[in-house]
N, C-alpha and C positions, 0 to 999 in steps of 0.2 A: 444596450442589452443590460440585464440586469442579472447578477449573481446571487443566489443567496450560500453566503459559506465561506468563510475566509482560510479554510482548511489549506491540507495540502494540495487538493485536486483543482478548490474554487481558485485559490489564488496563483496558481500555477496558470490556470486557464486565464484570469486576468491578466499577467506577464504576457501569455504569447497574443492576445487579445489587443494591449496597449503599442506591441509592436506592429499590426499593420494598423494602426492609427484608428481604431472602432474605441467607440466612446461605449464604456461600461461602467454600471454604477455598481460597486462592491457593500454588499450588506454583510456585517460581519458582529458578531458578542463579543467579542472582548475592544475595551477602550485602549485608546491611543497608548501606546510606553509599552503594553503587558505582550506576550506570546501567547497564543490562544492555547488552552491547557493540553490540545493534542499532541503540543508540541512539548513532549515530556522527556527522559529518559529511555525511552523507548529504541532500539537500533532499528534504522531503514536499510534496507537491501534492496539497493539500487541495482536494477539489472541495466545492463551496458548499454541500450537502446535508453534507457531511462537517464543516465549517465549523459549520453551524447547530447539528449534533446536538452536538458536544464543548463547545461555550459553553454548550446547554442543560445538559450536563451538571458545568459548571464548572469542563472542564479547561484552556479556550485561556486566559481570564482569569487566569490563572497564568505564561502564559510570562513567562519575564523580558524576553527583546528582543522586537525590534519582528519582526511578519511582513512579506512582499511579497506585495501584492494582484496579480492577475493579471488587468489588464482589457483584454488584447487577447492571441488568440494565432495565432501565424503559423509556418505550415507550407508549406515548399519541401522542394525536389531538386535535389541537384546533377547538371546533365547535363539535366535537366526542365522543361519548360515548365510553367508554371501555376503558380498557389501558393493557398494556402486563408489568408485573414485574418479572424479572426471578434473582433466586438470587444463587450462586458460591453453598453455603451450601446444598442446597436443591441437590443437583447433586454428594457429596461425594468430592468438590472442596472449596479449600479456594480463588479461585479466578477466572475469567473467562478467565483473562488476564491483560495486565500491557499497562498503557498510558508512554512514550516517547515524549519528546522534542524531535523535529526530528536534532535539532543543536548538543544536547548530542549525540545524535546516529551517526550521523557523525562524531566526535571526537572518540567517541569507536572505529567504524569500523575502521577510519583511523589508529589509534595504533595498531589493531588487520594487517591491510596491511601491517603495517612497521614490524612486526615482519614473515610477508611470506620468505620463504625460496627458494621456485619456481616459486617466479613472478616478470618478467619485467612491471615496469612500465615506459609507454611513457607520459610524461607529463607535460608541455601543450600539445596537440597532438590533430588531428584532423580526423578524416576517410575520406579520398579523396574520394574514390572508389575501385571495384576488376579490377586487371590483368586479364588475359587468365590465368586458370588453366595452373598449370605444373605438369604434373604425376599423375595426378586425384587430386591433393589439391589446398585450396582457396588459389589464389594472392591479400593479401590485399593490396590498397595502402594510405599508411597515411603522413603526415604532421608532424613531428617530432618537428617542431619548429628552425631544423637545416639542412629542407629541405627532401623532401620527399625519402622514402625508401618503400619498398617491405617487408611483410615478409609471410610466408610462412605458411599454419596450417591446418588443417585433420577438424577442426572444426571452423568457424565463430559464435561466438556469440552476435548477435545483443539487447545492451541492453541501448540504447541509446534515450529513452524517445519519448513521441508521436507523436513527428515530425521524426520519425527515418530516418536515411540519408543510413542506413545499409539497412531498409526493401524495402528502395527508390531503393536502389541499385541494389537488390534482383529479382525489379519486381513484388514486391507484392505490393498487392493495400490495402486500407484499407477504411470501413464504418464510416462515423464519424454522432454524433448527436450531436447537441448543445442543453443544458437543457434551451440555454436561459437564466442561471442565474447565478451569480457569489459568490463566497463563499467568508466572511471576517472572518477572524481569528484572534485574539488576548487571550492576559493571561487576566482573570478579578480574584478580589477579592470580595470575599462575605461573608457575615454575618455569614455563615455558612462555617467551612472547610468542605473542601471534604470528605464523610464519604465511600469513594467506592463504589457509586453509579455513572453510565455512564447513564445520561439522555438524552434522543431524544423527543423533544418537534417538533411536526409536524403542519406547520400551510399553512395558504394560500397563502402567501409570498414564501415559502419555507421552509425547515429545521431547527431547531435550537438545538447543539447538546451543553451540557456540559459535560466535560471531567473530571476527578478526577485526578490531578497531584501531582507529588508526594512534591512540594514544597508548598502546602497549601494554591495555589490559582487552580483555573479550568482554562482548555482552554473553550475557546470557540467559536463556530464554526456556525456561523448564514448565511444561503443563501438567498438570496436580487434577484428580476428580475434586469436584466440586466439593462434595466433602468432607474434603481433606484441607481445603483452601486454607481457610482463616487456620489452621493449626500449624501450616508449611508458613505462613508468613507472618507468625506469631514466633516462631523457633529464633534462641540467639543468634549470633555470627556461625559460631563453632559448629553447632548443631545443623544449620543450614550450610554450611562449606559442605559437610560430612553428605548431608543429605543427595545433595547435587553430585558430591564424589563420587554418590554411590549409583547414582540415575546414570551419568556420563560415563566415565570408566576414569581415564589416567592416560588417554592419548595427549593431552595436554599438558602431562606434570601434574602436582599436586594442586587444588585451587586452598589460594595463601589468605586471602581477603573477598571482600564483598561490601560493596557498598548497597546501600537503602535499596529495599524490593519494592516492588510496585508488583499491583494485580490488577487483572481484568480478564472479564468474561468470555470465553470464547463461541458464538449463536453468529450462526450466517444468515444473513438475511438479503432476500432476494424481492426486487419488484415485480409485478406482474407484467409490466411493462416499462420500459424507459423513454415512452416519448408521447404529449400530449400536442394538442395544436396550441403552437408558439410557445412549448417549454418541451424542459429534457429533465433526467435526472442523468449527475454523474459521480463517481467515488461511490462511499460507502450506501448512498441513498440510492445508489442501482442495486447496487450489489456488496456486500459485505462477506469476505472469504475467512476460511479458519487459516491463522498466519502461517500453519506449515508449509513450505513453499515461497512461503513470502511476495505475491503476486498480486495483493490488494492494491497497495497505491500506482504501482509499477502497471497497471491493468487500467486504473483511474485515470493515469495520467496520457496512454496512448488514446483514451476513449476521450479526453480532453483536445490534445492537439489533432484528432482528425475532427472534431468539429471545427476548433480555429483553422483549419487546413483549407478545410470547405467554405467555412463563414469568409476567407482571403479572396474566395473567387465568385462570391456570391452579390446582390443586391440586395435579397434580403434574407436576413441572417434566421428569420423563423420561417420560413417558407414546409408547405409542406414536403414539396421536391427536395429540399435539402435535407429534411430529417429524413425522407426516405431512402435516400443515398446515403446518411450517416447511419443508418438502422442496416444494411445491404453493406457497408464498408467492417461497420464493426464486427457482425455476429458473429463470421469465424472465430476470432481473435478470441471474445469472451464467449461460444461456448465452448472451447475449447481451453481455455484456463478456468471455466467455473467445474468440467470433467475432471480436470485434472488436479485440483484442490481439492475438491469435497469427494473424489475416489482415492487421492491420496490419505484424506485423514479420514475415511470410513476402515479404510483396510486395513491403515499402521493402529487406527484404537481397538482392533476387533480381535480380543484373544482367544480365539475358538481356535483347541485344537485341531479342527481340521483344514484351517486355513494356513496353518505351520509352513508345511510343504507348498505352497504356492507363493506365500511370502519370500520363502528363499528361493526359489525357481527364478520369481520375478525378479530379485535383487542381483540373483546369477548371472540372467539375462541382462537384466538393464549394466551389469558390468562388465558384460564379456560381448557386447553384441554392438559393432560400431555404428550400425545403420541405428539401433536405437538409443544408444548414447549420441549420434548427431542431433536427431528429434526430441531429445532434453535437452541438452546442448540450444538447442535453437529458441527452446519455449523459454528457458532458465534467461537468454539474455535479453531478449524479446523481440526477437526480432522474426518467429515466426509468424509469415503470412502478411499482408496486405497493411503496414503500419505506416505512421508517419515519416513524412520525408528527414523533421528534424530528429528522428527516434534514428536514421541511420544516418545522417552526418556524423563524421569523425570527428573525434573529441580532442579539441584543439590543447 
């Protein structure tokens, strides 16, 4: 099989891939030594189904620092009544899930690829495009870095981020929206360590999420309209503490420090489809979510291991019967997280007075109502509905 994308989804899929012993060849940009840029400062909010499967597969046991367990999370409005606090305890769990440096997580996976037994890596290496099938299999063509070669595979998986060159390839189209606003991220310190609490503070600007890390500061994750961008990440330390002080409130303490902001675009982009004959798209080149909620990768990576789930029990791993049982396995799962995103961040960015009162209604509800706090509960760790088997092994 052949992967294009050494992200977190492709090379996630290449791990549980290398473990039943299926030969795949990893196409990947960034050269041997480097972490591929996705793997930045960024925080991952690993939901506990997410959690389970990556220790099953032997990549968390690898990070070098510590994670932030997440066992309580609390969601307001500014301007809004009600709030939703739902806490790990209350559910028979010591945690909901665990926050990741995405820079850590990139160094795990990479160790966990260098100990693969059945996988080529090309890299630096680039996806040209497909040849003419031969014999009913996809002709990839790549860039090698020592000149382009062919190779040959029963499956194409395209996992090569929202501009994908594979789904381009493909013929598939894809929806895109722009929220309009750009997310800025950095580590802050505050008065308060983090007590395992994952706070979402919603306001009229946009988002503002603190994260519980495991080295005793919080990420932090504040959305800005577009703009506004380059001026919110132009602003000194002091000014920027102030700013976010005043976005978030003070349920954390005072924020004391801040290290280096990073931005990027918030635009969801959706395929028109996810499966051609002998290839898939999966991660951001299916589907690309706005971070609130945090359910991108954690979405990517259970659309991941039920293909390896299926490719475990299969003969051949592009068959059309299998994608049509991987297309029949997934759809709940992601249209019911693609609802639940992109209704999440239509409603919390939509300041029309008359959606006031439904905002709080909603929040009321979802905190006072335990049938619908199970059903976040359940999406939040991901273990609603029809997922992989390693998504619910216990996390040793």
């Amino acid at each position: 099989m052949v992967i294009v994308g050494g992200g977190l989804v492709g090379a996630s899929l290449a791990i549980a891939l290398d473990r039943l012993g299926r030969d795949v060849a990893l196409i990947e940009a960034t050269p041997p030594g480097q972490v591929p840029a996705v793997f930045d400062q960024r925080n991952l909010s690993l939901a506990a189904a997410t959690v389970n499967a990556l220790t099953a597969l032997g990549v968390l046991q690898r990070l070098q620092a510590p994670t932030g367990p997440i066992r309580r999370i609390h969601v307001s409005r500014a301007g809004d009544f009600g709030r939703v606090l739902l806490r790990a305890s209350d559910y028979g769990r010591s945690e909901f899930g665990q926050v990741v440096v995405a820079r850590d997580f990139g160094v795990a996976l990479e160790a966990a690829l260098a100990d693969c037994r059945h996988l080529t890596r090309y890299r630096p290496a680039s996806f040209l495009g497909l040849a003419h099938d031969r014999d009913g299999l996809r002709q990839v063509r790549i860039d090698s870095g020592a000149g382009e070669i062919e190779l040959t595979t029963p499956l194409l998986v395209g996992a090569d981020g929202s501009h994908s060159a594979v789904r381009a390839a493909l013929g598939i189209g894809a929806q895109r929206h722009d929220y309009g606003q750009r997310l800025l991220v950095a580590r802050v310190r505050t008065a308060r360590a983090p007590d395992g609490t994952a706070w979402e503070r919603l306001g009229q600007a946009g988002p503002t999420a603190l994260l519980p890390r495991g080295d005793r500061h919080h990420g932090l994750v504040h959305g800005v309209p577009e703009a506004r961008a380059d001026a919110m990440a132009a602003l000194d330390e002091a000014a920027w503490l102030a700013h976010a002080q005043a976005a978030f409130g003070w349920r954390a303490g005072r924020f004391l420090a801040s290290g280096p902001r990073s931005t990027y675009p918030i635009v969801k982009v959706l395929a028109e489809r996810v499966i051609a004959p002998r290839a898939l798209l999966l991660g951001n080149a299916a589907q690309t979510l706005h971070p609130l909620g945090a359910q991108g990768f954690n979405l990517g990576l259970r659309d991941a291991l039920t293909l390896a789930e299926l490719i475990a029990a299969a003969g051949d791993p592009g068959s059309d019967a299998l994608l049509a049982e991987y297309l029949q396995r997934r759809a709940p799962d992601r249209q019911r997280t693609l609802r639940f995103s992109d209704g999440l961040a239509r409603l919390t960015s939509n300041n029309a007075p008359l959606l006031r009162p439904l905002r709080s209604v909603g929040l009321l509800a979802a905190g006072n109502l335990p049938a619908l706090q199970s059903m976040l509960v359940g999406g939040a760790m991901g273990f609603a509905g029809d997922v992989p088997a390693l998504c619910r092994q216990v996390a040793a």
